[in-house]
KEVONU-94590 format. One record per residue (C-alpha): y, z negated, x negated. Coordinates in pm, 1 decimal. Example, Ala and Ser with C-alpha at 12.3 -4.5 7.8 and 13.67 -1.06 7.14 Angstrom:
BEGIN
SITE:v:w:u
SITE:-450.0:-780.0:-1230.0
SITE:-106.0:-714.0:-1367.0
% end
This chain:
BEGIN
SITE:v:w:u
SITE:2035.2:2246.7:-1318.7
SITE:1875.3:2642.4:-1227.2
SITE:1527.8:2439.5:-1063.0
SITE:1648.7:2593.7:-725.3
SITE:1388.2:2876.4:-727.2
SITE:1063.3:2697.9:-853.2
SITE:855.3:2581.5:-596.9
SITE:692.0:2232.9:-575.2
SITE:386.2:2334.9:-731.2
SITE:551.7:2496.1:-1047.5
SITE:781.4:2176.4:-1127.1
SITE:532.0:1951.0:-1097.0
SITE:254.8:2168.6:-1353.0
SITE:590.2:2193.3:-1583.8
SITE:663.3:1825.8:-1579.4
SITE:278.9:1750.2:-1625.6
SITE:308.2:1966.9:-1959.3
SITE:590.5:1836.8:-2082.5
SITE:531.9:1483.7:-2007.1
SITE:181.4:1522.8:-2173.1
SITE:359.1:1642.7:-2500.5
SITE:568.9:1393.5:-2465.8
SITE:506.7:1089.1:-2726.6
SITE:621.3:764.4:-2562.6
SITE:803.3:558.1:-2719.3
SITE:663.0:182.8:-2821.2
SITE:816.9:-161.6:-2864.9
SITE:747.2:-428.7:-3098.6
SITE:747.3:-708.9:-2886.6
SITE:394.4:-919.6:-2905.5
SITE:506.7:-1194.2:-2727.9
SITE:687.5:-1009.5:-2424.9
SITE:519.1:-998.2:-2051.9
SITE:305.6:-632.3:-2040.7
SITE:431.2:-488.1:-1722.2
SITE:429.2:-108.0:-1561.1
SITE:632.4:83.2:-1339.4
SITE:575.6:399.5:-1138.2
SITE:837.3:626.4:-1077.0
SITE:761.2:863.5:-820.2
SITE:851.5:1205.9:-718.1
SITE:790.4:1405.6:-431.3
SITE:941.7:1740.3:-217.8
SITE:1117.3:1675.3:105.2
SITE:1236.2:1972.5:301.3
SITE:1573.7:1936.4:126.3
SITE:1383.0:1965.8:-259.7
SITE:1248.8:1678.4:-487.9
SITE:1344.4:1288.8:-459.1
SITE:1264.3:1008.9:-730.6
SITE:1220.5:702.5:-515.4
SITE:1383.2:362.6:-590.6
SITE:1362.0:48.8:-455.7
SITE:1619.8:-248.9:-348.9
SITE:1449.8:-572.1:-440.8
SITE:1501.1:-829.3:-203.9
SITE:1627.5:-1200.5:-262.3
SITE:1342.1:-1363.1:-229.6
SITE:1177.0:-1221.2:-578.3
SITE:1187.4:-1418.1:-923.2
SITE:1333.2:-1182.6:-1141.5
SITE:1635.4:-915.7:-1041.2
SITE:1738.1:-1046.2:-656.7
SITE:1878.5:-718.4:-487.3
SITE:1876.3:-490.7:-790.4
SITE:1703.4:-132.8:-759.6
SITE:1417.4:-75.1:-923.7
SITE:1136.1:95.6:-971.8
SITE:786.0:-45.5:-769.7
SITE:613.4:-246.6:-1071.2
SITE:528.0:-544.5:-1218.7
SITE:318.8:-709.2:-1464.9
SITE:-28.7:-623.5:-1563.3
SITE:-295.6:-842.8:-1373.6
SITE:-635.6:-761.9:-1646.2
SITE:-852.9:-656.1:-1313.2
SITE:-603.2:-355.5:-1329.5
SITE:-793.0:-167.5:-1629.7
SITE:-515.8:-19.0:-1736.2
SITE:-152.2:7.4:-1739.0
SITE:-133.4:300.5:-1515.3
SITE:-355.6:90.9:-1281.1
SITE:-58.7:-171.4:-1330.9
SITE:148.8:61.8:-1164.1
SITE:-53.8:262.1:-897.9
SITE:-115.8:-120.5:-751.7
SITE:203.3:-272.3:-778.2
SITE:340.4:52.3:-593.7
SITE:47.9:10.9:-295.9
SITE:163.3:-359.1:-250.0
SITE:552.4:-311.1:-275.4
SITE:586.1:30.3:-76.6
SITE:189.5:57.4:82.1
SITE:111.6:388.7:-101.6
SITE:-224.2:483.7:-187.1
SITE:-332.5:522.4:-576.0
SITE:-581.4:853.5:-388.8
SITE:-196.7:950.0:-270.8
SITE:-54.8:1001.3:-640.2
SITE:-125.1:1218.8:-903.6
SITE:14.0:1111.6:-1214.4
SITE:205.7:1313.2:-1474.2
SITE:235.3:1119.1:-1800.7
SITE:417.7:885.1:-1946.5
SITE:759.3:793.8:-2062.6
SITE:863.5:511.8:-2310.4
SITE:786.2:203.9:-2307.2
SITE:1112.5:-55.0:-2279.1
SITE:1162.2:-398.0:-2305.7
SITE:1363.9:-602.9:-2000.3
SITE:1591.7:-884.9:-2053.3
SITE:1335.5:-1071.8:-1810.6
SITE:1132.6:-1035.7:-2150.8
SITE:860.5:-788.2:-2010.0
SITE:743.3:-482.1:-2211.5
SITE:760.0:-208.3:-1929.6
SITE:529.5:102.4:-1952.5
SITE:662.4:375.2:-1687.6
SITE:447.3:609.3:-1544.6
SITE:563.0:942.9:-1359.7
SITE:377.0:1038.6:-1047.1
SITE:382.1:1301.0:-805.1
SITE:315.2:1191.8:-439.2
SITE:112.8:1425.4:-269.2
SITE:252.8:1430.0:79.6
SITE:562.0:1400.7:266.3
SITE:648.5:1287.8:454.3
SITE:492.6:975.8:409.8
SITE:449.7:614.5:587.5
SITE:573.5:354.1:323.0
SITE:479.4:34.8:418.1
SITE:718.7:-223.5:264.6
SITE:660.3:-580.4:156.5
SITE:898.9:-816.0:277.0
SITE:894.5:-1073.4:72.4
SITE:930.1:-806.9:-270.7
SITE:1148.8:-507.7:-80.7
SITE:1470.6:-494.1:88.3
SITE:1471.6:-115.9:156.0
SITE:1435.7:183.3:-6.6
SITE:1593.0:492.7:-218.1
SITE:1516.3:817.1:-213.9
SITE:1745.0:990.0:-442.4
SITE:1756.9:1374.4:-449.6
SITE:1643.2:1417.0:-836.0
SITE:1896.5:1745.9:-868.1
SITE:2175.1:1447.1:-789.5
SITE:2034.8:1227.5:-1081.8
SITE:2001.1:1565.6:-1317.5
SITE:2399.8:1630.0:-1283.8
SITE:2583.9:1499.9:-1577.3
SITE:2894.0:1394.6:-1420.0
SITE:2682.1:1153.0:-1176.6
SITE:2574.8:960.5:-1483.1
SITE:2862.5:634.6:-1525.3
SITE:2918.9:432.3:-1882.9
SITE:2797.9:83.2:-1850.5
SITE:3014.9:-147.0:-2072.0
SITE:2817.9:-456.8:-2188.1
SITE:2814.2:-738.9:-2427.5
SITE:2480.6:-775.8:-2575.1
SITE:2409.3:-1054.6:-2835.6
SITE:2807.7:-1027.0:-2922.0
SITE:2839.5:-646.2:-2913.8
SITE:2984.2:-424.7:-2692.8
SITE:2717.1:-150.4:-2589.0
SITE:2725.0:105.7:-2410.6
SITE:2419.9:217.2:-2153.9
SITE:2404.7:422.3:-1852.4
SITE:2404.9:400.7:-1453.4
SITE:2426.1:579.4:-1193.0
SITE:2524.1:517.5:-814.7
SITE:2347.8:664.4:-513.1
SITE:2538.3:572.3:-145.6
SITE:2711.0:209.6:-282.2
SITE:2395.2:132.0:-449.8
SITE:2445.3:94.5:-860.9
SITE:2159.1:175.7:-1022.4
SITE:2151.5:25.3:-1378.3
SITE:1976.6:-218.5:-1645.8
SITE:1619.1:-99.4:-1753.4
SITE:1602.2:115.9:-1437.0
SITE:1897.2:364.1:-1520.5
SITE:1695.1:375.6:-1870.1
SITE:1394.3:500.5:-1714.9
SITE:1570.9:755.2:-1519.5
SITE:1748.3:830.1:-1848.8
SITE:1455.9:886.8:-2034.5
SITE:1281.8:1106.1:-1775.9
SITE:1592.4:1356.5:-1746.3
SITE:1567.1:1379.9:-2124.1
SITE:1216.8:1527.4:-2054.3
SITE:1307.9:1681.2:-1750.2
SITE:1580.8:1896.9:-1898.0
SITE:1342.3:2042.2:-2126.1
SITE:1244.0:2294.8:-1845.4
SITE:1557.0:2448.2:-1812.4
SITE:1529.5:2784.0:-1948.5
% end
């Protein structure tokens, strides 16, 4: 990917632009949980990282899988991107004031049966003093986005779904597998991210 001379400032206007032509995709799902997501960028001294979490053991839904921060819509929220700004302060302890959000991608549905709308933010400062809770999050990713953007790092997921074999995709970050409705999201957002290239 040639991103290697734009500065933080210049990625994150691009993204903004395209994510806000960017129509999101919808599902048809009435009866399925609302939820929302937040997946998060931000520049470290070594260039931009998405950040993930590993869910810990304790939760309902997904024990140890990586995610991203999110859950389902509580109606004091507002919104859906309230959804996620919140569920991201009480999972990782960052501050909605700290994120300023890009758009949207689509919306998916989980085999946990919610209807997850993903946000894309851009945290304002790094580094940063995440604040983890225990009971929701093991530990945490932060995935060099230029890593996730290389084709070759992207792995076939074989799966029987409803009695067919399909086909979706992961990816794997130090022994961790990414996959499920997170490796969709990150999917989707290269799709828009690629865009830039020029």
């Amino acid at each position: 990917m040639a991103f290697d001379n734009r500065t933080e400032v210049s990625l994150k206007e691009e993204l903004r632009s395209a994510l806000q032509s960017y129509q999101p995709g919808r599902m048809d799902r009435p009866d399925a949980i609302p939820a929302a997501a937040l997946l998060l960028l931000y520049e470290r001294d070594d260039g931009v990282h998405v950040l993930f979490q590993e869910r810990s053991y304790q939760v309902e839904h997904h024990k140890g899988e990586i995610s991203f921060p999110g859950g389902a819509r509580d109606e004091k929220d507002g919104s859906a991107a309230g959804t996620a700004l919140r569920e991201t302060y009480e999972e990782v302890g960052v501050a909605p004031d700290d994120v300023d959000l890009l758009g949207e991608l689509d919306e998916i549905w989980t085999i946990s049966n919610f209807r997850l709308r993903t946000f894309v933010g851009w945290l304002q400062d790094w580094p940063y003093p995440f604040q983890l809770q225990q009971s929701e999050v093991a530990a945490l990713l932060e995935v060099p986005l230029g890593y996730l953007a290389e084709p070759g790092n992207q792995v076939e997921d074989v799966r029987e779904i409803n009695g067919r074999c399909v086909v979706l995709p992961s990816y794997y970050w130090e022994e961790k597998r990414i996959w499920g409705a997170t490796a969709r999201i990150v999917t989707n957002f290269l799709d828009v991210y690629r865009t830039l290239e020029r």
